[in-house]
N, CA and C atoms as a LAMMPS dump frame, in Angstrom:
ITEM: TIMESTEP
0
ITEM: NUMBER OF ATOMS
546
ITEM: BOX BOUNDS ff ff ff
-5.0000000000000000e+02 5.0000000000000000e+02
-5.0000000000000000e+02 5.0000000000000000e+02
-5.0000000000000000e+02 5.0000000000000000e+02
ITEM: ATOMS id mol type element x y z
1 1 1 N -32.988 -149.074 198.074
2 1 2 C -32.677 -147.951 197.222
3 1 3 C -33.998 -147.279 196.866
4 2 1 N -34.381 -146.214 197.862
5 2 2 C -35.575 -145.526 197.623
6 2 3 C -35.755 -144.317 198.26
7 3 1 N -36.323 -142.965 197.995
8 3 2 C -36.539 -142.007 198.185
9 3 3 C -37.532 -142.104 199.485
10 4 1 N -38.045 -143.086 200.238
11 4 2 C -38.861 -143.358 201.163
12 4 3 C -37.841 -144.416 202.128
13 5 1 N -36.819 -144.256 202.078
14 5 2 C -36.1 -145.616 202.876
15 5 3 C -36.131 -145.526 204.174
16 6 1 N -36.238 -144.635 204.697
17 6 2 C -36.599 -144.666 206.332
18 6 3 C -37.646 -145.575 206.428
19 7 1 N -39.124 -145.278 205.563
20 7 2 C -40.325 -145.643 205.739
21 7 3 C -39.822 -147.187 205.346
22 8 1 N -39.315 -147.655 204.57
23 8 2 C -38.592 -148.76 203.882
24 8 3 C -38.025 -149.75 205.692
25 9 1 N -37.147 -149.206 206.221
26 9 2 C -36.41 -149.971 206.416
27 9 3 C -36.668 -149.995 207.891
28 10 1 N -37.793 -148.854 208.562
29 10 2 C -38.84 -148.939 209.666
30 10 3 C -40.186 -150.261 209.455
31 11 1 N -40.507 -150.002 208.321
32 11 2 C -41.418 -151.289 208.236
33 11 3 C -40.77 -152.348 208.327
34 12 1 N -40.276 -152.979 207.662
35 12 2 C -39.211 -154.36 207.668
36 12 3 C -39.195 -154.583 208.82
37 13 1 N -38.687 -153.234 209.749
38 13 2 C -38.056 -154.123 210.897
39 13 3 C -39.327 -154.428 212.002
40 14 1 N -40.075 -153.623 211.208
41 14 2 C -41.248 -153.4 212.378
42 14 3 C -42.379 -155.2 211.811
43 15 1 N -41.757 -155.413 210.702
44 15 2 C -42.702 -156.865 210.036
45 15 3 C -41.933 -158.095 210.362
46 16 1 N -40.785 -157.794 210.89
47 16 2 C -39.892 -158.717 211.002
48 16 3 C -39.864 -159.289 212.06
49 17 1 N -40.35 -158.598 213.409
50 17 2 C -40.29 -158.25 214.653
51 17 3 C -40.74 -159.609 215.522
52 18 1 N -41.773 -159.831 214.585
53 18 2 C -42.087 -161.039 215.153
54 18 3 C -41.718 -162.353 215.308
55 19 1 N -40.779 -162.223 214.144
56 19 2 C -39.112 -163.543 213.965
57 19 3 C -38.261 -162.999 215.27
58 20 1 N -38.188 -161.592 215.529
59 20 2 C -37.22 -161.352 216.479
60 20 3 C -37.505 -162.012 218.16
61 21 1 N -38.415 -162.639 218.577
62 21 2 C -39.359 -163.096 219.926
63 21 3 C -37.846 -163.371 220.269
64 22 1 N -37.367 -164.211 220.142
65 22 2 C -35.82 -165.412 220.083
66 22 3 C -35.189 -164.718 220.428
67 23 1 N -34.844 -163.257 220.279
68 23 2 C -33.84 -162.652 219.477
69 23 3 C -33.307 -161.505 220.825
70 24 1 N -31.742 -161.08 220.374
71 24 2 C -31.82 -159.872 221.505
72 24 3 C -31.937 -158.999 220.1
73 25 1 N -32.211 -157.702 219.942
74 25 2 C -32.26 -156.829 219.106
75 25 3 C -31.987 -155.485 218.754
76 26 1 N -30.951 -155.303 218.852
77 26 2 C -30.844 -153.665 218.608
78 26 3 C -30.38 -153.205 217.709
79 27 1 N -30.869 -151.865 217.09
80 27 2 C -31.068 -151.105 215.581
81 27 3 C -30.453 -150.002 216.34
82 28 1 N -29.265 -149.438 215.571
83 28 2 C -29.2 -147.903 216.24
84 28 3 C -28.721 -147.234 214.79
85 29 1 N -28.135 -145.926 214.21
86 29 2 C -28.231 -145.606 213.354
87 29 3 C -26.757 -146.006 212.448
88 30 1 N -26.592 -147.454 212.551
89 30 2 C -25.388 -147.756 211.867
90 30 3 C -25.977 -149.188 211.346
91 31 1 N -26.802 -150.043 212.188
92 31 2 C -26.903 -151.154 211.601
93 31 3 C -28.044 -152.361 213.075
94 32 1 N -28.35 -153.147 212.592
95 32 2 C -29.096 -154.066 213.658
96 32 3 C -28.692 -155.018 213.622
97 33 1 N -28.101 -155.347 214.912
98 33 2 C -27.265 -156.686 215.693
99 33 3 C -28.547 -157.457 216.357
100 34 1 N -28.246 -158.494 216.031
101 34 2 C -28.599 -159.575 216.851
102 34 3 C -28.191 -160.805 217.275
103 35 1 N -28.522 -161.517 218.18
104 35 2 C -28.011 -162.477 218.765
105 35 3 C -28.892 -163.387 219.268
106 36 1 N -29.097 -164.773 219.377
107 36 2 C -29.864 -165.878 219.57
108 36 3 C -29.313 -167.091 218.964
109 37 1 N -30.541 -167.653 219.111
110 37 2 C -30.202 -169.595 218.055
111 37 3 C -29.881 -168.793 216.425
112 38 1 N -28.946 -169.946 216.214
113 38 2 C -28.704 -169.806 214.707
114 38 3 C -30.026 -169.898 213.522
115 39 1 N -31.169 -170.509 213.795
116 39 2 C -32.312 -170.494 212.74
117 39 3 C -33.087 -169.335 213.231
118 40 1 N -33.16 -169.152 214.423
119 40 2 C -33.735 -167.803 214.755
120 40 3 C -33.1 -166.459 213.852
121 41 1 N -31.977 -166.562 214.196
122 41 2 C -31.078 -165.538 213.537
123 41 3 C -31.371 -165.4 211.997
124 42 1 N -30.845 -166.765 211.136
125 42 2 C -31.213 -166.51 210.01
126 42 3 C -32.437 -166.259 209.494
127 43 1 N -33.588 -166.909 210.006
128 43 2 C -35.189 -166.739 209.725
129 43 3 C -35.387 -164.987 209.619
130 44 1 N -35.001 -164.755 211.033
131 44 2 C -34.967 -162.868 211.388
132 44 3 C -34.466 -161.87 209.763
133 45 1 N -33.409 -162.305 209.391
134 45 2 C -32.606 -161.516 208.648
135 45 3 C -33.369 -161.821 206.946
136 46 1 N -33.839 -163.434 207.456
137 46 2 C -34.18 -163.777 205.934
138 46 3 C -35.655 -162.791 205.802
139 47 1 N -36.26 -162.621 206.993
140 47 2 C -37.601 -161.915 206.628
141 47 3 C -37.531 -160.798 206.443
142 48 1 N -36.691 -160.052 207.416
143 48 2 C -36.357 -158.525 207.335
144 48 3 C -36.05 -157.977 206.106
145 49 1 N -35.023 -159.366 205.171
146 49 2 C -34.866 -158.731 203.557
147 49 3 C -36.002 -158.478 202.877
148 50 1 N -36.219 -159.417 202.985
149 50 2 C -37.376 -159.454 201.969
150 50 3 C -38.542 -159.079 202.518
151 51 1 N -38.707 -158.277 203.521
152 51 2 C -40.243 -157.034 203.86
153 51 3 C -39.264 -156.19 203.035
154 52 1 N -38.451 -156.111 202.847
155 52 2 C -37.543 -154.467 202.695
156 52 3 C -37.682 -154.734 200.78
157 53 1 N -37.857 -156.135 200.522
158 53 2 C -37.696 -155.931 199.082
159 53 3 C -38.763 -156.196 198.53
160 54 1 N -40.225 -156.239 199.179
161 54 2 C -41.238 -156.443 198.821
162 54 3 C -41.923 -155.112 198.169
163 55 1 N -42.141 -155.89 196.613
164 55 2 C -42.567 -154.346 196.058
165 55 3 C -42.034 -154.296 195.08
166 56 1 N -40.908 -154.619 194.861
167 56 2 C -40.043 -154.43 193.705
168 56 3 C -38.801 -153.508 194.48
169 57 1 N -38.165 -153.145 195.437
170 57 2 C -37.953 -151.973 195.848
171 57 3 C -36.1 -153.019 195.603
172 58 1 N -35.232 -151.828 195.317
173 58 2 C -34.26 -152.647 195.124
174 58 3 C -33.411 -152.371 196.681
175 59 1 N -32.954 -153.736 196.909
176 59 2 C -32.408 -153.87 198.418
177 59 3 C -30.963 -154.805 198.297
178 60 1 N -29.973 -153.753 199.114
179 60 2 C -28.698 -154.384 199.328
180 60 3 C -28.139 -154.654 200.501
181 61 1 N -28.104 -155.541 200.528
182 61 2 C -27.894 -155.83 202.665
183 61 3 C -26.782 -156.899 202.593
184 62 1 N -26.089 -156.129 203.938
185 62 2 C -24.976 -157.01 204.141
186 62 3 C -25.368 -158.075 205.894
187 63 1 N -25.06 -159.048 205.913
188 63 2 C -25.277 -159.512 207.067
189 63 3 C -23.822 -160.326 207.775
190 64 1 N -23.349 -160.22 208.505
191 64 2 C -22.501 -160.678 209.089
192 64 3 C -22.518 -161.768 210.39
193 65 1 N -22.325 -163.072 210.587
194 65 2 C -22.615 -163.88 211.375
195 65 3 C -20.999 -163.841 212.173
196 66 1 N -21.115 -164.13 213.784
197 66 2 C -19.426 -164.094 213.846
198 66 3 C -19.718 -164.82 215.285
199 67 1 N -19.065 -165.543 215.548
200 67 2 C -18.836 -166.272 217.075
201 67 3 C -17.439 -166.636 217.258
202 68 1 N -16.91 -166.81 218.65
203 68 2 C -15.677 -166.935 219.235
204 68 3 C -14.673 -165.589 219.481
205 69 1 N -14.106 -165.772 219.764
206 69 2 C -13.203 -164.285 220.481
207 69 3 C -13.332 -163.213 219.469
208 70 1 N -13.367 -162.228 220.38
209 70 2 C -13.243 -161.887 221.842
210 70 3 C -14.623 -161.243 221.572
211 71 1 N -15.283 -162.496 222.959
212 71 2 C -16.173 -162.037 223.679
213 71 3 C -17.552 -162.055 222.836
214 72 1 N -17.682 -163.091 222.066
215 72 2 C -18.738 -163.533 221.003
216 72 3 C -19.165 -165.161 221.868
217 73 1 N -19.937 -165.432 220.883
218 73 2 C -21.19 -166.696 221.68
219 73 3 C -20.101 -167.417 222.225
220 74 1 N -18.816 -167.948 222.091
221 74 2 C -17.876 -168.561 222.515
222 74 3 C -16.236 -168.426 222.176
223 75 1 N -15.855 -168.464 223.203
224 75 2 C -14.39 -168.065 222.376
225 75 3 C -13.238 -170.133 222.584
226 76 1 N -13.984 -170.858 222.916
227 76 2 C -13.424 -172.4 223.333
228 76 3 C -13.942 -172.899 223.053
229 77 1 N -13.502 -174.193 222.174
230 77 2 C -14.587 -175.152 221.879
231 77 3 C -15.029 -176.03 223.177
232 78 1 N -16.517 -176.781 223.676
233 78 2 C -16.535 -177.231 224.701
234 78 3 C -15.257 -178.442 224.569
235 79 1 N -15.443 -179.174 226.181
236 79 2 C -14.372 -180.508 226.001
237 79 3 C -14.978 -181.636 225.723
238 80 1 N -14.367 -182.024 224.721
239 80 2 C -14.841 -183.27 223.975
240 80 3 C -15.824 -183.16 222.875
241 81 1 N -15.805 -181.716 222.124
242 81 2 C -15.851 -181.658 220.582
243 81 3 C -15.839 -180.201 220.659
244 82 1 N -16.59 -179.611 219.661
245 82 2 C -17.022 -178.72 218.931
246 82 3 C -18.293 -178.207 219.426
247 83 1 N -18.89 -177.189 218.821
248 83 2 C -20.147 -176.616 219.216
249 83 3 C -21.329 -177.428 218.154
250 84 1 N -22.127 -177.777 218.661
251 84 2 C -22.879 -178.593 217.992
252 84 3 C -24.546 -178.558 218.053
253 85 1 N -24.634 -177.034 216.852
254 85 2 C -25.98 -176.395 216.878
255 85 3 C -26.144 -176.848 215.598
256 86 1 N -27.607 -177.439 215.544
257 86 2 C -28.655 -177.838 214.936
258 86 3 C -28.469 -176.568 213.293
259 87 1 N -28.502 -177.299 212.271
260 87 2 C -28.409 -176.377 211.348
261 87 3 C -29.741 -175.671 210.633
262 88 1 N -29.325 -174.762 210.371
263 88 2 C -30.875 -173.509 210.077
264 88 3 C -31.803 -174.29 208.98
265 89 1 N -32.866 -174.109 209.465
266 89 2 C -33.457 -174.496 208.328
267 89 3 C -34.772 -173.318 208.654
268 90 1 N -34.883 -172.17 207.511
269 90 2 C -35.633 -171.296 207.007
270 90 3 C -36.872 -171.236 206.078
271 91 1 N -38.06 -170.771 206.469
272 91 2 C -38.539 -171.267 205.611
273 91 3 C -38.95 -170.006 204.438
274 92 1 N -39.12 -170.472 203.307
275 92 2 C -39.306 -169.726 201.963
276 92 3 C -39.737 -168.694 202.398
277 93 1 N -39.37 -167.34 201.599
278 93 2 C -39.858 -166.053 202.033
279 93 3 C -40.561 -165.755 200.211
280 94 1 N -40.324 -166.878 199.745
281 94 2 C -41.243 -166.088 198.143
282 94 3 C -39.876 -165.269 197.389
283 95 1 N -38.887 -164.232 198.196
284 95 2 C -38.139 -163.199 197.446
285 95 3 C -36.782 -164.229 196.9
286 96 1 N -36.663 -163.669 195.795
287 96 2 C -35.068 -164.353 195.056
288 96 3 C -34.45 -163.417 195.214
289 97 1 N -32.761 -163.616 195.138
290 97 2 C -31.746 -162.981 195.526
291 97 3 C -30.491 -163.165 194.761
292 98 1 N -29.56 -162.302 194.533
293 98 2 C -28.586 -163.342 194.33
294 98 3 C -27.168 -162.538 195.256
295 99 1 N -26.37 -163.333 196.004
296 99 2 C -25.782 -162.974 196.878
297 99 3 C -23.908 -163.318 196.587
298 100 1 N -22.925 -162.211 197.346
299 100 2 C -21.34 -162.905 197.383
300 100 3 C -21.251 -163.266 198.634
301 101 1 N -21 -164.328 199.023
302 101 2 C -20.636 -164.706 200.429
303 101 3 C -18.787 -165.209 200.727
304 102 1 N -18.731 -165.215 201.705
305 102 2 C -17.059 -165.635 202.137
306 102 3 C -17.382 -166.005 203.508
307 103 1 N -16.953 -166.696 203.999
308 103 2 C -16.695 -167.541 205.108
309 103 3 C -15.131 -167.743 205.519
310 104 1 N -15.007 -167.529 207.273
311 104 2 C -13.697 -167.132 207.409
312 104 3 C -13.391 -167.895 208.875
313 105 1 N -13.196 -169.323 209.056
314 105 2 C -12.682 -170.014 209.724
315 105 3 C -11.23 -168.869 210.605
316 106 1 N -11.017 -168.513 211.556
317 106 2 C -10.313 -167.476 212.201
318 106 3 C -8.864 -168.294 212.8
319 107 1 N -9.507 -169.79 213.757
320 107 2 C -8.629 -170.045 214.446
321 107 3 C -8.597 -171.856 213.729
322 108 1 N -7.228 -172.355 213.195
323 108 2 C -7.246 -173.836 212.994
324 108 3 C -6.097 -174.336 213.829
325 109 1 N -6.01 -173.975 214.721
326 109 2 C -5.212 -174.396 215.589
327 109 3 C -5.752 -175.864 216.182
328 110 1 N -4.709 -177.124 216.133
329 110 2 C -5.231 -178.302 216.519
330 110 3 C -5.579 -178.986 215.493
331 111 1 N -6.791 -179.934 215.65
332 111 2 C -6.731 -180.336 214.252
333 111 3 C -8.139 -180.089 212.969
334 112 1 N -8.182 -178.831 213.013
335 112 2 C -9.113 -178.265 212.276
336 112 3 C -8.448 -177.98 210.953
337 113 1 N -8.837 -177.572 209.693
338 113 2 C -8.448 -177.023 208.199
339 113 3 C -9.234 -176.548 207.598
340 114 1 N -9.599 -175.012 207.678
341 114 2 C -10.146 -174.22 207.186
342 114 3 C -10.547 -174.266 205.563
343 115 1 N -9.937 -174.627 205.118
344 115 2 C -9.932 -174.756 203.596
345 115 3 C -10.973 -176.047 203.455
346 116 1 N -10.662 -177.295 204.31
347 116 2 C -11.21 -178.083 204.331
348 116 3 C -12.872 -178.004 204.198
349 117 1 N -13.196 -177.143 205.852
350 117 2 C -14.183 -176.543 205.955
351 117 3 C -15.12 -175.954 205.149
352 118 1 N -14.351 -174.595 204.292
353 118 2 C -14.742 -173.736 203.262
354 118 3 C -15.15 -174.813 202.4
355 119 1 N -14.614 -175.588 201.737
356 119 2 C -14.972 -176.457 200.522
357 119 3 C -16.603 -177.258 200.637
358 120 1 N -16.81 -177.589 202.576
359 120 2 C -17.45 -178.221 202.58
360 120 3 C -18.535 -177.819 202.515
361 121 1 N -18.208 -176.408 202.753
362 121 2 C -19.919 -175.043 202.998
363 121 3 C -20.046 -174.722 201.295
364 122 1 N -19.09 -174.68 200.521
365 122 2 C -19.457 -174.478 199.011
366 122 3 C -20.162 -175.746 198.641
367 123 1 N -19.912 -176.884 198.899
368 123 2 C -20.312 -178.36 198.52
369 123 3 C -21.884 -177.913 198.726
370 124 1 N -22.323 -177.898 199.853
371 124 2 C -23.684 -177.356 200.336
372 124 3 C -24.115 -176.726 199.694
373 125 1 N -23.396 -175.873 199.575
374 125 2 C -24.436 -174.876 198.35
375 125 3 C -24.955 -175.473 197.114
376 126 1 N -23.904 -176.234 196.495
377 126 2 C -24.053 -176.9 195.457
378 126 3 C -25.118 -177.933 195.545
379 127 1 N -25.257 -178.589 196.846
380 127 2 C -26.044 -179.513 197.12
381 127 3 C -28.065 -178.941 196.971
382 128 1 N -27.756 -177.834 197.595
383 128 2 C -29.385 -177.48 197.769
384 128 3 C -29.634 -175.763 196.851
385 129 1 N -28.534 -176.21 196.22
386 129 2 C -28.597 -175.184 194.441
387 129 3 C -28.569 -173.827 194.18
388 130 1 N -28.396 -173.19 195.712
389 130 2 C -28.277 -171.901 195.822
390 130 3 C -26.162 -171.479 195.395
391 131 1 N -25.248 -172.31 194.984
392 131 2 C -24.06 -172.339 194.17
393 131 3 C -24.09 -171.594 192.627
394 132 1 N -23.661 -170.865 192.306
395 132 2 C -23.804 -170.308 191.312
396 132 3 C -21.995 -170.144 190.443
397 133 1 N -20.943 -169.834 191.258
398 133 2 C -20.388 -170.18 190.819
399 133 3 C -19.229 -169.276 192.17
400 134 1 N -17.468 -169.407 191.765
401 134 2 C -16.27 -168.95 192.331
402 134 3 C -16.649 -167.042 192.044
403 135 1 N -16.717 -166.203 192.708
404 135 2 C -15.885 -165.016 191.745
405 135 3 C -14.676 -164.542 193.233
406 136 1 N -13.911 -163.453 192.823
407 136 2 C -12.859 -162.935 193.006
408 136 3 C -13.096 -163.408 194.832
409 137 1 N -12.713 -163.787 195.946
410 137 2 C -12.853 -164.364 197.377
411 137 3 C -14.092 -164.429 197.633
412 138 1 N -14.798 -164.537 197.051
413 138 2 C -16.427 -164.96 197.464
414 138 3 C -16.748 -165.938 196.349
415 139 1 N -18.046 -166.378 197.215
416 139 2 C -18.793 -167.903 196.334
417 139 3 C -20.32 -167.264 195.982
418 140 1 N -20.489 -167.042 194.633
419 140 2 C -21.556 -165.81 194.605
420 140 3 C -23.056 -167.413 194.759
421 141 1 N -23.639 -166.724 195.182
422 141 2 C -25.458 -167.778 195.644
423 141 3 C -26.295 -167.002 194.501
424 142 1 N -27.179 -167.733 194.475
425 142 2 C -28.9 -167.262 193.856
426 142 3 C -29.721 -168.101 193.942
427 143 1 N -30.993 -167.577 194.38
428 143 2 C -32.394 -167.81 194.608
429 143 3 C -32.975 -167.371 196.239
430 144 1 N -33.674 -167.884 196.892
431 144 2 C -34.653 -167.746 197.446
432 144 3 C -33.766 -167.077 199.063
433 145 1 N -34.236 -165.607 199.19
434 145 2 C -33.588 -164.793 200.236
435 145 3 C -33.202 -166.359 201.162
436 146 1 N -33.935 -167.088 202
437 146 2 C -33.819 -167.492 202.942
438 146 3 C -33.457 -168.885 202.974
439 147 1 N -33.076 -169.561 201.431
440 147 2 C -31.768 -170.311 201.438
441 147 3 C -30.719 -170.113 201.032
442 148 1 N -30.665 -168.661 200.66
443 148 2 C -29.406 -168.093 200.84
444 148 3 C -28.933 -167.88 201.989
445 149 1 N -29.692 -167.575 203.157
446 149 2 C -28.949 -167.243 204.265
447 149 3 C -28.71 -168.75 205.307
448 150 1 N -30.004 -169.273 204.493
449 150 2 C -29.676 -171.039 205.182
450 150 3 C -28.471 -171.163 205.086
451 151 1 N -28.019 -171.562 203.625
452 151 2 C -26.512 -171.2 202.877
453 151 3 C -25.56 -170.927 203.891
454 152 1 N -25.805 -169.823 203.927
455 152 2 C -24.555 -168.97 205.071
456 152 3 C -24.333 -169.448 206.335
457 153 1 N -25.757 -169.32 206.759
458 153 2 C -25.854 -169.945 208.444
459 153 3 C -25.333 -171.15 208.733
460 154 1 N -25.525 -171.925 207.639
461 154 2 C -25.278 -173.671 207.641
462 154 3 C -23.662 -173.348 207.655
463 155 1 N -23.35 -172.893 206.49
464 155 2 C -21.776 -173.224 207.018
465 155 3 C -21.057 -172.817 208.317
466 156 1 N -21.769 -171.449 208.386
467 156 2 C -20.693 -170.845 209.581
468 156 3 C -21.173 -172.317 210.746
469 157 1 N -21.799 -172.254 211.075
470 157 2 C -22.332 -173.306 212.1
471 157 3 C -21.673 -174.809 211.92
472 158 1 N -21.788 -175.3 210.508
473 158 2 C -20.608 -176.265 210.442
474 158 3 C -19.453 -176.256 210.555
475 159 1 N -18.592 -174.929 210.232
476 159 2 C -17.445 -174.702 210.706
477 159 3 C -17.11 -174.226 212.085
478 160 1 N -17.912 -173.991 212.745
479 160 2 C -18.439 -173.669 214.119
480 160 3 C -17.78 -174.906 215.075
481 161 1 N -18.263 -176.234 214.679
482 161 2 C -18.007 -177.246 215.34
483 161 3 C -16.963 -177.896 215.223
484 162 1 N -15.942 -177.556 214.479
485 162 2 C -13.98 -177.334 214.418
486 162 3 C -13.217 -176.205 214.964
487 163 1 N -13.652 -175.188 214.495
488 163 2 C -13.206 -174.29 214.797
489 163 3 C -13.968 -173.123 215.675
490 164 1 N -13.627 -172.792 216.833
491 164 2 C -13.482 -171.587 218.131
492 164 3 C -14.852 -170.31 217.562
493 165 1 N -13.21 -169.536 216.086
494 165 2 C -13.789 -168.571 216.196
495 165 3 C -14.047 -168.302 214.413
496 166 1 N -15.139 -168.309 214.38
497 166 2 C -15.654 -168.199 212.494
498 166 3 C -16.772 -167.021 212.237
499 167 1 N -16.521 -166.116 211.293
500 167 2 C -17.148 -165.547 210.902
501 167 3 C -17.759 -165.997 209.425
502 168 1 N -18.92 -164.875 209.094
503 168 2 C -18.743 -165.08 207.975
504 168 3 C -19.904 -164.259 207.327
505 169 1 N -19.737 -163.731 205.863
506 169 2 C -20.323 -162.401 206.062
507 169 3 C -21.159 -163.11 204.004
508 170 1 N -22.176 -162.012 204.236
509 170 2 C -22.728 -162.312 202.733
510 170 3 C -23.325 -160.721 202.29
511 171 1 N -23.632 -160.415 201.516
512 171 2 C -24.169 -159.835 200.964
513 171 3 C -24.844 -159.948 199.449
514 172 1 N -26.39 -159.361 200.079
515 172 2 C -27.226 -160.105 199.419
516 172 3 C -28.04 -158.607 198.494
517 173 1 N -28.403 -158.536 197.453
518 173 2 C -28.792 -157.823 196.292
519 173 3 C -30.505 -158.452 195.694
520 174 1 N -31.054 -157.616 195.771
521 174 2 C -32.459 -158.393 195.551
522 174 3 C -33.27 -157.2 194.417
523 175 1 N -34.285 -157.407 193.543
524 175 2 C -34.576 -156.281 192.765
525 175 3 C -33.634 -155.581 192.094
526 176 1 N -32.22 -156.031 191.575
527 176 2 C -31.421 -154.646 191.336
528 176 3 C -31.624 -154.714 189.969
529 177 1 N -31.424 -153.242 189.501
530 177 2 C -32.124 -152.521 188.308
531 177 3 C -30.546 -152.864 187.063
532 178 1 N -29.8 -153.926 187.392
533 178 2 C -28.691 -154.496 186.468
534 178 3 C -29.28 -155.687 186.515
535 179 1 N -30.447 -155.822 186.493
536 179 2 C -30.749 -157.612 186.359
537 179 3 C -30.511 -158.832 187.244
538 180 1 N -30.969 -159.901 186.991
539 180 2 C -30.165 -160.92 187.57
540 180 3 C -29.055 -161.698 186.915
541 181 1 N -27.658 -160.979 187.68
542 181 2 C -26.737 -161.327 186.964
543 181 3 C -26.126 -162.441 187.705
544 182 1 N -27.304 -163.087 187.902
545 182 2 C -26.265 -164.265 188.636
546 182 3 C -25.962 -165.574 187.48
């Protein structure tokens, strides 16, 4: 949120760039997709916030993680389990945050339980303290940009290895001029 946000949100990506090595990358004038390893991914997004909120500058970003149909990193689980990627681990970017996330298990067909799942990615949160509390279909986070997105990444990726096809989306608020209302 700035009268310079081009210059804003050209630097970031241009400081970020170097998390992107991993990464496929494209920015066009709606939004920047990427695709790679899951800590690659989150590391990328966790830095990109926070160049963008360095300064004091207030920054609202939505990030969306999504695999399985149609036509995402996998749409089948392999035979004889689940997908079974190594969970993100990010390291500190310095910026605090406080974020709503939702996580959305797609397919429980067989013997997967989404709910199950969900509970177990809130547990996590709770575990490494970025949990803040329930609000209206999201599990709102706070603190450090890039265990918040650990946060995120970790679950989708744990629910990843039950279920096909999982999204799961956060949005994250950093600097905003209503405080930290987390």
């Amino acid at each position: 949120m700035s009268d310079d946000y081009v210059d804003v949100i050209l630097t970031a990506l241009a400081e970020a760039s170097a998390d992107a090595a991993q990464l496929d990358v494209v920015t066009d004038d709606v939004s920047t997709w990427a695709t790679g390893d899951e800590t690659a991914l989150a590391t990328y997004f966790a830095r990109l916030i926070a160049a963008a909120a360095r300064g004091g500058r207030h920054v609202s970003a939505t990030v969306m993680f999504s695999r399985g149909c149609p036509g995402e990193v996998r749409c089948a689980l392999p035979a004889g389990g689940g997908l079974v990627s190594p969970l993100p681990d990010v390291p500190p970017t310095g910026v605090v945050g406080s974020a709503q996330w939702a996580l959305y298990p797609l397919d429980d067909s067989g013997a997967a339980d989404h709910m199950r799942d969900i509970y177990a990615a809130i547990d996590d949160a709770r575990a490494n303290g970025t949990y803040v509390r329930s609000d209206h279909y999201v599990t709102r986070l706070h603190g450090d940009v890039a265990t918040i997105l650990e946060t995120v990444a970790g679950g989708w990726v744990r629910v990843g290895r039950t279920v096909p096809h999982v999204t799961t989306h956060v949005t994250i608020s950093v600097n905003s001029p209503s405080g930290a209302a987390a």
